[in-house]
C-alpha angles and dihedrals in degrees: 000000000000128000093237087051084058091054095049096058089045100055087050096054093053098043079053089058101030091053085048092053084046091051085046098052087037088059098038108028087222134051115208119188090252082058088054098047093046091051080055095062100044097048086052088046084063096040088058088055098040085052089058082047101054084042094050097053095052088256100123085104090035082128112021092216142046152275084356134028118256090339102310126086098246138045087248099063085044096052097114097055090044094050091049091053091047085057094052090040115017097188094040155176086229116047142141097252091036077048092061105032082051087051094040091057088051099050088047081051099057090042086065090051093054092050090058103048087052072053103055092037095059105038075057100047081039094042094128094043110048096032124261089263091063089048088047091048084049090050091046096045093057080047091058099033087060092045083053090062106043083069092051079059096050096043087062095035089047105040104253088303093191096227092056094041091051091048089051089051086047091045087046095048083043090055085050100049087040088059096047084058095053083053096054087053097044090048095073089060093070122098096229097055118113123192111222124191109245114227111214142123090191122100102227111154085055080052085045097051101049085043090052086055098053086043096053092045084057092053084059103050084046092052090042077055095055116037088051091046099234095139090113091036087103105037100185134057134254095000118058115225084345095300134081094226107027128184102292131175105204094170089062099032095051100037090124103202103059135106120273110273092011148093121239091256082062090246104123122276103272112230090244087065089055094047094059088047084051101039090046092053090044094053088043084060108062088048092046092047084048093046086053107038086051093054088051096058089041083056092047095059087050094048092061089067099039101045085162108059126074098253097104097058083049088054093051091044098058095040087054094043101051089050084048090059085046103060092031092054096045090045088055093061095033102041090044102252097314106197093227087055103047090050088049097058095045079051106050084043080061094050088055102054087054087051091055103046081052095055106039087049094058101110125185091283103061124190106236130230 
C-alpha cells in the first residue's frame, strides 16, 4: 500500500477521535484526563460490538487486505476491484456494503488508537501529577492496542483462521477491561471523588476473581462458537440434536491451528465436531450464569452496609446482564441465529467484563457514587 494511502487512514483515524474529544468538551465545557479515559472505554465498548457485527454479517474479508482495501484507504477508490469481485461472486465475501462495514471497523479502530496515545502523552506530560502507575497502564494500553491490531491484520491475511479471529475478540475484551482499570485509576483525580470504608466480613474480590475466570474461559468458548460458525450446530433446546449428550468429536472441533471450516487434514469440519464447540459452551454456560448470579447476590448483602458506595449498581448489573446472556443465547438457537441478538449477546459478554474489572479493583477505600 502506498504511502499516501497510509496517510489517508491515518488522518482518518485521528479526525474520528479528534471529532469524539470535540463531542466530549461541547457537552461538558471541560475535558479531564478521567473524561478521556472513560470516552476510551465506551468507544471501545462500540468497536467491540461493531466488530460482532462485521463478523456476524460475513464481512471479516469485505476488503481482502489491510489496513486499506485493495491498496487505497476507502471502499470508493476501490470500486472497480469490488465490483469485479461482485461479478465473480454476487453475496461475497467482497462487496461494496461487507467493503464498508470492513473499512468502517478499522477507522473506528484507529480511532481508538488515537484516543490512547493522547492518553499516553498526556499521563506523561502529566507524570507527577497523575502517579507513575497511571503513565505504565497508558504504555501498556498503546502496547496492547497495537498487538490488537496485528491480529486485525492476521484474521484478513489468514482467512479468518478461528483461532486468530477469537484471539483478536479476547484481545479486544482485554483492551476494554485494560482500559476500566485505567478509569478506576483516573477517577480519583477528580475533585469531586470521595473515598468511603467499605463494611464487610465477605471475601468477595477473592469470589470476583475466580468468577471472572470462569467468565473469561466462556467468552472463549463463545468466541471458539462464533468464529466457526457452530451456533446452529445444536438446533433444539435444551437438548442438542434431541439428546442431552449427542454424538460429539472434541479432538477435531477444538483442534485450535486449522483453517476455517476445515480439519487439520484440509477435509471439511464434520457436524459432530460443531456440536462439541456448541454442547461445551452451553454447559459453560450454566456454570458461568450460576457463578454470576452467585457474585451478584453476594454484592447485594455487602451493599446494604455500604448505601453509599457503587456495589449495589454492580450487583444489578450483573444480575441484568446474566439474564441478558441468557435470553440472548436461547434466542439464538431458537430464533435461528437473529443478528440483534447475536450483537446483543456479544454486547452484554462485554458489559460484563467491565463490570468485573470494576468489581475485582474496589479496594478497601471505594469511590463512592
Amino acid at each position: 500500500m502506498s504511502l499516501i494511502a497510509w496517510i489517508q487512514l491515518l488522518l482518518i483515524g485521528a479526525a474520528i477521535g479528534a471529532v469524539l474529544i470535540l463531542l466530549m468538551w461541547w457537552k461538558f465545557k471541560k475535558f479531564t484526563f478521567h473524561r478521556l479515559v472513560l470516552l476510551t472505554v465506551f468507544f471501545t465498548f462500540d468497536l467491540i460490538l461493531f466488530g460482532a457485527f462485521t463478523r456476524l454479517t460475513d464481512s471479516g474479508l469485505g476488503c481482502p487486505d489491510w489496513p486499506g482495501c485493495y491498496g487505497v484507504s476507502n471502499p470508493i477508490a476501490a470500486l472497480a476491484q469490488i465490483r469485479e469481485a461482485e461479478s465473480l461472486m454476487p453475496t461475497g465475501p467482497v462487496t461494496l456494503s461487507k467493503a464498508w462495514i470492513e473499512m468502517l471497523h478499522r477507522y473506528f479502530a484507529m480511532g481508538v488508537g488515537f484516543l490512547i496515545i493522547i492518553m499516553v502523552v498526556w499521563s506523561s506530560l502529566k507524570k507527577n501529577l497523575f502517579g507513575e502507575k497511571i503513565s505504565r497502564v497508558s504504555i501498556g494500553l498503546l502496547i496492547l492496542v497495537c498487538v490488537q491490531g496485528a491480529f486485525g491484520a492476521w484474521t484478513v491475511t489468514l482467512k479468518l483462521q478461528p483461532v486468530i479471529v477469537t484471539i483478536h475478540l479476547m484481545l479486544g475484551l482485554g483492551l476494554l477491561a485494560a482500559l476500566t482499570y485505567q478509569s478506576s485509576l483516573s477517577s480519583r483525580l477528580e475533585p469531586s471523588s470521595n473515598l468511603v470504608p467499605i463494611k464487610t466480613e465477605v471475601p468477595f474480590k477473592k469470589i470476583a476473581w475466580i468468577v471472572l475466570a470462569v467468565l473469561v474461559l466462556q467468552i472463549f468458548l463463545g468466541g471458539w462458537v462464533s468464529t466457526n460458525y457452530a451456533v446452529l450446530a445444536c438446533d433444539d433446546f435444551p437438548l442438542c440434536h434431541g439428546s442431552w449428550y449427542p454424538e460429539m468429536n472434541f479432538s477435531e472441533g477444538f483442534l485450535l491451528w486449522r483453517d476455517l471450516g476445515k480439519s487439520v487434514d484440509g477435509s471439511y469440519l464434520s457436524i459432530e465436531a460443531l456440536r462439541a464447540i456448541h454442547w461445551t459452551h452451553r454447559v459453560g454456560a450454566i456454570l458461568a450464569v450460576i457463578a454470576v448470579f452467585y457474585l451478584a447476590f453476594k454484592l447485594w448483602v455487602i451493599s446494604k452496609d455500604n448505601p453509599t458506595s457503587m456495589i449495589k449498581l454492580w450487583a444489578t448489573s450483573l444480575f441484568g446482564l446474566g439474564i441478558l446472556q441468557v435470553v440472548t443465547g436461547m434466542s439464538n438457537i431458537i430464533l435461528d441465529w437473529p443478528l440483534l441478538a447475536a450483537v446483543l449477546h456479544t454486547g452484554g459478554a462485554a458489559a460484563m467484563v467491565f463490570v468485573m474489572t470494576r468489581v475485582v479493583n474496589i479496594d478497601h477505600e471505594r469511590l463512592s457514587s
